[in-house]
C-alpha positions in Angstrom: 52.9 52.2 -39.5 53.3 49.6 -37.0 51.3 46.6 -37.2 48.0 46.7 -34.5 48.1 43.7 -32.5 44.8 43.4 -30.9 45.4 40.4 -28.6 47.6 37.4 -28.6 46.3 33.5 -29.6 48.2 30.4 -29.1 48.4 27.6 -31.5 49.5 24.3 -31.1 52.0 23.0 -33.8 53.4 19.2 -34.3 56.9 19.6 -35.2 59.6 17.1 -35.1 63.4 15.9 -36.0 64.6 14.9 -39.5 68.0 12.7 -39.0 70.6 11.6 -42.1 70.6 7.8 -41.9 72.1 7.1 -45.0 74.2 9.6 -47.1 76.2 13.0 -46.5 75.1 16.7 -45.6 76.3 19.9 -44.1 74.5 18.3 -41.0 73.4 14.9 -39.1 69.9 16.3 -37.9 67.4 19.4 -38.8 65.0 20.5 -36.4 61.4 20.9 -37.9 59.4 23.7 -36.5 57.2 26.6 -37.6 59.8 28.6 -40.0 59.8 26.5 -43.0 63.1 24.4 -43.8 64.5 23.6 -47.2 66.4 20.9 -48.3 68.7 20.1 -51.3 72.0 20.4 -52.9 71.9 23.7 -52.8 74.2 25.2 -50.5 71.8 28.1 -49.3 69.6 25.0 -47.9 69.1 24.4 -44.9 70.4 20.7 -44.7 72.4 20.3 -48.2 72.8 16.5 -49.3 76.0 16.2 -51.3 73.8 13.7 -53.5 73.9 14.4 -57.6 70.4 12.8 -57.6 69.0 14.8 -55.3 67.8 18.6 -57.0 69.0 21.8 -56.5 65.5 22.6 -54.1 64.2 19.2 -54.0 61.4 19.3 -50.5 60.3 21.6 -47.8 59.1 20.9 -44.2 57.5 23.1 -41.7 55.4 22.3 -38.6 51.8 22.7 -38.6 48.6 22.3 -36.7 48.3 18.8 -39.1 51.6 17.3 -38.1 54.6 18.4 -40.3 54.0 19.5 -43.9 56.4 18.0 -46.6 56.3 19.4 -49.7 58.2 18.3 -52.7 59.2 21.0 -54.7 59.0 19.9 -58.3 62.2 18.0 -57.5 63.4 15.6 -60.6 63.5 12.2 -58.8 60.8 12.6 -56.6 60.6 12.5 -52.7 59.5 8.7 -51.4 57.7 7.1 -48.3 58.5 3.8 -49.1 57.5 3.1 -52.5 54.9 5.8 -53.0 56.3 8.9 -54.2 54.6 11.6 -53.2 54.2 15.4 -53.9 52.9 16.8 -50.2 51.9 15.0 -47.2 51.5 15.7 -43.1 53.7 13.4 -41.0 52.3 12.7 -37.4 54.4 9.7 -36.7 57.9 8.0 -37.1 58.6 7.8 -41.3 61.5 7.1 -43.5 61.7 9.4 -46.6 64.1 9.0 -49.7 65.2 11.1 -51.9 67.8 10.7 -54.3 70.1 7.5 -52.8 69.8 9.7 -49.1 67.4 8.1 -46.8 65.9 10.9 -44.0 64.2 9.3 -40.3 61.3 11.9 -39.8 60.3 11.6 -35.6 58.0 13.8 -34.2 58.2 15.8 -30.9 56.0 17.1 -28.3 53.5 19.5 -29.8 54.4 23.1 -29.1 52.6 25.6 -28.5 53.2 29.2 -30.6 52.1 32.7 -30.2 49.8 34.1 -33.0 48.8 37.7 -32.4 45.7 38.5 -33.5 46.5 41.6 -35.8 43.2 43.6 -37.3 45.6 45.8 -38.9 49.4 46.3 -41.0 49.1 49.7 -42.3 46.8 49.5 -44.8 45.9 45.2 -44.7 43.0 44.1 -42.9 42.0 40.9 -42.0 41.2 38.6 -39.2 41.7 35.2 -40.5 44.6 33.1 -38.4 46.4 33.6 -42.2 46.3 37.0 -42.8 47.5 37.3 -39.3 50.2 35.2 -40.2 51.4 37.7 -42.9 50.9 40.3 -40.9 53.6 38.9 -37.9 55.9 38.5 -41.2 55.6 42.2 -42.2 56.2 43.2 -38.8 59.3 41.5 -38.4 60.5 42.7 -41.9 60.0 45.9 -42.0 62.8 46.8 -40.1 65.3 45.0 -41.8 67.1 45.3 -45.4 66.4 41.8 -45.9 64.8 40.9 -49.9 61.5 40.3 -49.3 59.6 37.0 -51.7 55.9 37.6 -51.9 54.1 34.6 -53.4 50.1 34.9 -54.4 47.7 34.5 -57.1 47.0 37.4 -59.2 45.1 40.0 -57.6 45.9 38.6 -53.9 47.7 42.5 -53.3 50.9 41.7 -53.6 51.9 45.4 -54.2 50.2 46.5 -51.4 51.6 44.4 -48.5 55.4 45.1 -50.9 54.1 49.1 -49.9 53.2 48.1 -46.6 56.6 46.8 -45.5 57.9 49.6 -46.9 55.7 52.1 -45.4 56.7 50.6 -42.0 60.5 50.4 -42.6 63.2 53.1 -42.2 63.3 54.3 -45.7 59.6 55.2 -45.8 60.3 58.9 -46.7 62.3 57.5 -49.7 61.3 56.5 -53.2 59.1 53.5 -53.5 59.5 52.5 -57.2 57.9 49.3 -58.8 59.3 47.6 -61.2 56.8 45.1 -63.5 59.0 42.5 -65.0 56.1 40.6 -66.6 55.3 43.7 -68.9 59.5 44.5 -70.2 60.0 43.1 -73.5 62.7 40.6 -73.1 65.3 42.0 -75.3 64.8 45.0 -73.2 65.1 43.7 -70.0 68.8 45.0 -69.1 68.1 48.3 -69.9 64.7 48.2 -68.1 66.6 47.1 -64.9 69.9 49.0 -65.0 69.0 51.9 -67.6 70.8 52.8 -70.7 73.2 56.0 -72.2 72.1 57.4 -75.0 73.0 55.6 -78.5 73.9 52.0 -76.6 71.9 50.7 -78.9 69.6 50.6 -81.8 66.3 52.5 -80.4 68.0 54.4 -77.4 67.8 58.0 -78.8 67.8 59.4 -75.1 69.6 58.1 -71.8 67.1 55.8 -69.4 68.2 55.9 -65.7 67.5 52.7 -63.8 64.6 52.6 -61.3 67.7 51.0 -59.0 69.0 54.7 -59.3 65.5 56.0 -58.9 64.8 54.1 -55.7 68.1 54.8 -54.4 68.2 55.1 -50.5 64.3 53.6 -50.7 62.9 50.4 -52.0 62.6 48.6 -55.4 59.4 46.2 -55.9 60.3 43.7 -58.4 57.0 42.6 -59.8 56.2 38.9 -61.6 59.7 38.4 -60.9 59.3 35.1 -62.7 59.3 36.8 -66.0 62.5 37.8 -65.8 64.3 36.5 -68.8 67.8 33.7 -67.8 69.8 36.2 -69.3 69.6 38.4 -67.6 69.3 36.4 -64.4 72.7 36.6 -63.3 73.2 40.4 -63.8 70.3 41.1 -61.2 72.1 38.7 -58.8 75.4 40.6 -59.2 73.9 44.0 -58.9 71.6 43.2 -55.2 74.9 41.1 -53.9 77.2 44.1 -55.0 74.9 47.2 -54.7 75.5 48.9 -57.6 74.4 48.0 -61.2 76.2 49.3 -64.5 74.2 50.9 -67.3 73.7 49.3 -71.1 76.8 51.1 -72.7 78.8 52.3 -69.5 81.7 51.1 -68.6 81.4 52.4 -65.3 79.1 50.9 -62.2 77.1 53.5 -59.6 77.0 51.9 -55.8 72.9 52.3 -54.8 71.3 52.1 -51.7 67.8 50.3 -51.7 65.8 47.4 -50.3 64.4 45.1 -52.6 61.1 43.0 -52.5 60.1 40.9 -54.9 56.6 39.3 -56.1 55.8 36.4 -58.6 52.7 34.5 -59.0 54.4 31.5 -60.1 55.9 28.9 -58.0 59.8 29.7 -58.6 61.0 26.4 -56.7 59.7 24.3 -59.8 61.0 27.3 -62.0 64.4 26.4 -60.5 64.3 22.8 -60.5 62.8 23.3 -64.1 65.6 25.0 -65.3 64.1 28.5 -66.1 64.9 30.1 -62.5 68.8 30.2 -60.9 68.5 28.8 -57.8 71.1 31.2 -56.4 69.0 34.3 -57.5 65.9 32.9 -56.1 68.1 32.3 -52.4 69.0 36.1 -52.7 65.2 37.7 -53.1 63.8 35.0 -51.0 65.5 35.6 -47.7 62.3 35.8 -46.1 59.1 34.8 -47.6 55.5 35.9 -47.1 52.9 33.7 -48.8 49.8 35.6 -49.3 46.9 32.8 -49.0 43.7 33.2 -52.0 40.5 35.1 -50.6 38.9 31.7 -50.9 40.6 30.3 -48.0 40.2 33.6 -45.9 36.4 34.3 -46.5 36.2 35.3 -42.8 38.2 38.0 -44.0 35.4 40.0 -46.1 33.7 42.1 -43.7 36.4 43.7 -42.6 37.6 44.0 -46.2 34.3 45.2 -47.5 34.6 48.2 -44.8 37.8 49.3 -46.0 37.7 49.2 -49.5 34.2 51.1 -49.4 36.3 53.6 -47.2 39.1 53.6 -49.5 37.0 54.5 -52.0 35.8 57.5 -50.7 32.2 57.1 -49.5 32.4 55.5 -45.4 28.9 56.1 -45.3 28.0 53.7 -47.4 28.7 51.1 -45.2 25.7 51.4 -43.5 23.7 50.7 -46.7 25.5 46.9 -47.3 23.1 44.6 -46.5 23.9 41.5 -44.6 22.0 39.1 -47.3 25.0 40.7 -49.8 27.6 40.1 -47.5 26.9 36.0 -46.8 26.6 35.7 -50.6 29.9 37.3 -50.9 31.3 34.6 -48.5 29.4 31.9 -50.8 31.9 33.2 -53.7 35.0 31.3 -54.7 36.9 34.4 -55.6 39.2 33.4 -58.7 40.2 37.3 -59.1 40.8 37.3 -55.0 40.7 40.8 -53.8 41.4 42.3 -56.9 38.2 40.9 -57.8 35.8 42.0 -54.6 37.6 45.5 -55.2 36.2 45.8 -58.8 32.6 44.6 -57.2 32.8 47.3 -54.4 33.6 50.1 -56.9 30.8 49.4 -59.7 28.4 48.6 -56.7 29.1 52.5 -55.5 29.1 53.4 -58.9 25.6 52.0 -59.6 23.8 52.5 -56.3 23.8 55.9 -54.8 21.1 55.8 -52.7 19.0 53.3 -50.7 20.3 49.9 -49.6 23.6 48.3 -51.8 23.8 44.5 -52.6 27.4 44.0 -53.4 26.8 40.1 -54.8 24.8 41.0 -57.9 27.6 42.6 -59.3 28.7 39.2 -59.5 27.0 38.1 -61.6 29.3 38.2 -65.0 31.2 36.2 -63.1 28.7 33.4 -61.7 25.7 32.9 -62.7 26.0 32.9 -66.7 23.8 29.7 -66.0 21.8 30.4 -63.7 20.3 33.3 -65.9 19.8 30.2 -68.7 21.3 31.9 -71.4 20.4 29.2 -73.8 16.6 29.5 -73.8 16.1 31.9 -77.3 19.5 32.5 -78.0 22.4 31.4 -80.7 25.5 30.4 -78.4 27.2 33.8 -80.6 24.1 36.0 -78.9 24.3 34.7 -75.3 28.1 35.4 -75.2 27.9 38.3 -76.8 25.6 39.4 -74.2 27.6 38.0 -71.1 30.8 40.3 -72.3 29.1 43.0 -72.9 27.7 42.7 -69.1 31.1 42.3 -68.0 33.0 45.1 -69.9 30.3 47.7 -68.9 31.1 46.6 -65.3 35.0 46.3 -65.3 35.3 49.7 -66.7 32.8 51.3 -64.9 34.6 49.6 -61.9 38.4 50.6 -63.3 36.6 54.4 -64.1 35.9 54.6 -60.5 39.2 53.6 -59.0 41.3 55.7 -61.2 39.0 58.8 -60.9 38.1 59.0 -65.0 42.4 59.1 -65.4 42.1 57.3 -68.8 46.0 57.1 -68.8 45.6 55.3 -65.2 43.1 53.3 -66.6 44.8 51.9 -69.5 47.8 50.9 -67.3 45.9 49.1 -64.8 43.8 47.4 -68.1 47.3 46.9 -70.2 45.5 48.5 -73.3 46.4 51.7 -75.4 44.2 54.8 -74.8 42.6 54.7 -77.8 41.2 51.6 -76.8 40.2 52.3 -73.4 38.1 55.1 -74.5 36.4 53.0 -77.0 34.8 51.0 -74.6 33.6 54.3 -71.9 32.2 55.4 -75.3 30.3 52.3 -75.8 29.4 51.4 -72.5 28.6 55.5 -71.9 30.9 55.4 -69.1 31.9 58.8 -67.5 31.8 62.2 -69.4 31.7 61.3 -73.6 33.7 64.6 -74.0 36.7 63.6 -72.3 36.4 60.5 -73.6 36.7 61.4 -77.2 39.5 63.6 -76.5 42.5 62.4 -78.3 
C-alpha cells in the first residue's frame, strides 16, 4: 500500500549554519535544514558538546517556513540568547546561543526551496493538510526499511493506525502485526509482558507466556505508550532490539527474532530523559526516525476528507450524501481535545441515531461543548445538572463504542479499559443494543 501522491508543492524553508565558537564537540559546524538536528552530550546527537553542563538532549533545530525552530528540550541549565533563556524560538537572523559554558553562532542561509507532495492518501490515512502530508512523505520513506519507528501524538491522534500503516506498506506485511500496550502492564510484570515467561518462574505463572517478540517474529512489534515502560526494565528492551533476541523470565537460554519495531508515546520522552525517568540510549534506539502526528486542531482542513472515510469505514458510504454542509463547518469550529478518536466516536453515534433523512454530525457534540450553552443552572442543584451531562455522555460513548465493535462486549471493554460486567451495565442502562446479550454472563 504505497502512498498516493497526487501532485507535488514546493515550500520555501529558512535554514542556516550553527558553528562552535567556544567549547568542544564531535564537530566545528552543523548544517540546519528540514530534518531535525539534535544536540547534546549524548553521543547519538548530532553535534555532541563534551560539556558536563550541558544535558544528555539539551535543544533541537530544524528549518522552517518561520526561520529555524529551536527548541529546548527540557534541558537542566537552560538554552540562552543572551540573558533570556528561552524554551522555543524561530531564528531569522545572525544569534549567539549558550548553553552550558558552550557558546553556538546561529547564521542563516538562503531560503531553500523543498518538495512537499501533496498525498490524499497512505493506506488507510487521509488528509490534505501540508501536515498530514508531511507524515505521510515519513511513512513512505519508512516503510521500506527496518528502521524503529517514534510516533509522537496526543491521545487519540491514531497512532496505531499510521504504526499499521507502515507496516502494511513494508516487506513483512504478510507477517504478524502484534501490539504491545505498555501503559496497561502492571509494572512488576513488565519483563514477562515483554519477553514471556516458563512456567513456575515465579509466584503467579502457573502456565508458560511466549513474548509477543516471539509472536511477531519475522513481522512487526508496536510498542504502545512506550513511556510507561518502567526504568527497570529499560535496559533489557535496549539489549533485546540491539541484539535481536530476548531471553524469557526463568530461561537461561536467549531465542534470536526477527521483527521491526515501532513505537508510540504520548508523552514528550526528551524531558522524560533529561528528567531522569527515560535512558537516553533507549530513546536513540526506537527513535531512529520520528513521525510527529500534529492534533486535529491544527489540521481542521483535514475533516472532510476524514468525515468521508470514517462514514465509509463504518460501513454505510451512502450516508455521505445525507452530511450536511452546516454540520460539517461546525465540525471545523471544534477544538478537538479527543482528536480523531474523538470525531470517530461522533461519526459512529450520528449513524447510530439517524438512519434516515439528513445527518448533523455537530450535535453529537454536544456532551462535549455546550454544557453551557444548554444553561444547565437555571432549575437545577449543581448534583442534578451533572448528573444529567454524564448521563448524556455515557449513552453516547457506548452507543458510539457499540457501533465500532459490532455489539462485541469483549471488544468493547478493551477499547473502554473496563471489566465486562461493567460494560454491560451501562448498554443495560442506556438500552443500548439487544438486552438479551447484554445480560448474558
Amino acid at each position: 500500500m504505497d502512498a498516493t501522491v497526487v501532485a507535488k508543492g514546493r515550500v520555501e524553508v529558512r535554514g542556516g549554519t550553527l558553528k562552535v565558537s567556544r567549547g568542544q564537540a564531535n564537530k566545528q559546524s552543523l548544517e540546519v535544514g528540514p530534518e531535525t538536528q539534535v544536540i547534546g552530550r549524548n553521543e547519538a546527537c548530532d553535534l555532541v558538546l563534551d560539556d558536563r553542563k550541558v544535558s544528555a538532549v539539551h535543544m533541537e533545530l530544524v528549518a522552517t517556513e518561520r526561520g529555524v525552530r529551536v527548541r529546548d528540550l527540557g534541558s537542566r541549565n537552560g538554552t540562552f540568547i543572551g540573558d533570556t533563556r528561552v524554551g522555543e524560538v524561530y531564528l531569522m537572523k545572525p544569534t549567539s546561543l549558550t548553553v552550558g559554558e558552550s557558546l553556538l553562532e546561529f547564521s542563516p542561509t538562503t531560503p531553500e526551496q523543498v518538495d512537499i507532495p501533496e498525498v490524499a492518501q497512505f493506506g488507510p490515512l487521509v488528509g490534505v493538510s501540508q501536515g498530514m502530508r508531511g507524515v505521510f512523505e515519513r511513512c513512505r520513506k519508512a516503510a521500506p526499511t527496518d528502521l524503529t519507528v517514534l510516533i509522537l501524538g496526543e491521545t487519540g491522534c491514531g497512532k496505531e493506525l499510521v504504526a499499521q500503516a507502515i507496516h502494511q506498506a513494508s516487506s513483512r506485511a504478510n507477517k504478524p502485526f502484534v501490539v504491545v500496550d505498555c501503559g496497561a502492564i502492571p509494572p512488576s510484570l513488565a519483563e514477562s509482558a515483554l519477553f514471556g515467561h516458563e512456567r513456575g518462574s515465579f509466584t503467579g505463572a502457573v502456565d508458560k507466556r511466549i513474548s509477543p517478540f516471539v509472536e511477531a517474529d519475522g513481522g512487526t512489534i508496536f510498542l504502545d505508550e512506550l513511556g510507561e515502560l518502567p526504568v527497570d526494565v529499560q535496559p533489557k528492551l535496549l539489549r533485546a532490539l540491539a541484539e535481536q533476541r530476548i531471553k524469557a523470565v526463568g530461561s537461561n537460554n536467549y531465542r534470536p527474532v526477527n521483527v521491526r519495531v515501532i513505537a508510540a508515546t504520548r508523552r514528550d520522552l526528551v524531558r522524560e530523559v533529561n528528567a531522569g525517568t527515560f535512558r537516553s540510549d533507549l530513546y536513540f534506539r526506537v527513535a531512529q526516525l520520528r513521525i510527529e502526528l500534529p492534533p486535529l486542531r491544527e489540521r481542521l482542513e483535514d475533516i472532510p476528507a476524514l468525515v468521508r472515510k470514517m462514514i465509509t469505514d463504518l460501513g454505510d458510504p451512502s450516508a455521505n450524501d445525507r452530511v450536511t454542509t452546516d454540520s460539517l463547518e461546525r465540525l471545523m469550529r471544534h477544538d478537538w481535545p479527543g482528536n480523531v478518536r474523538e470525531l470517530r466516536n461522533v461519526i459512529a453515534v450520528a449513524l447510530a441515531f439517524g438512519k434516515e433523512g439528513p445527518i448533523d454530525l455537530a450535535q453529537h457534540l454536544a456532551p462535549l461543548v455546550s454544557a453551557s450553552e444548554s444553561t444547565p443552572t437555571r432549575g437545577r442543584t449543581f448534583q442534578d445538572a451533572k448528573r444529567e451531562v454524564l448521563a448524556r455522555f455515557e449513552r453516547e460513548y457506548f452507543t458510539a463504542l457499540y457501533a465500532e465493535c459490532s455489539g462485541n462486549v469483549s471488544e468493547i471493554g478493551r477499547r473502554a479499559a473496563m471489566e465486562r460486567a461493567h460494560v454491560r451495565g451501562y448498554l443495560r442502562r442506556h438500552g443500548i443494543g439487544d438486552p438479551k446479550k447484554s445480560s448474558e454472563p
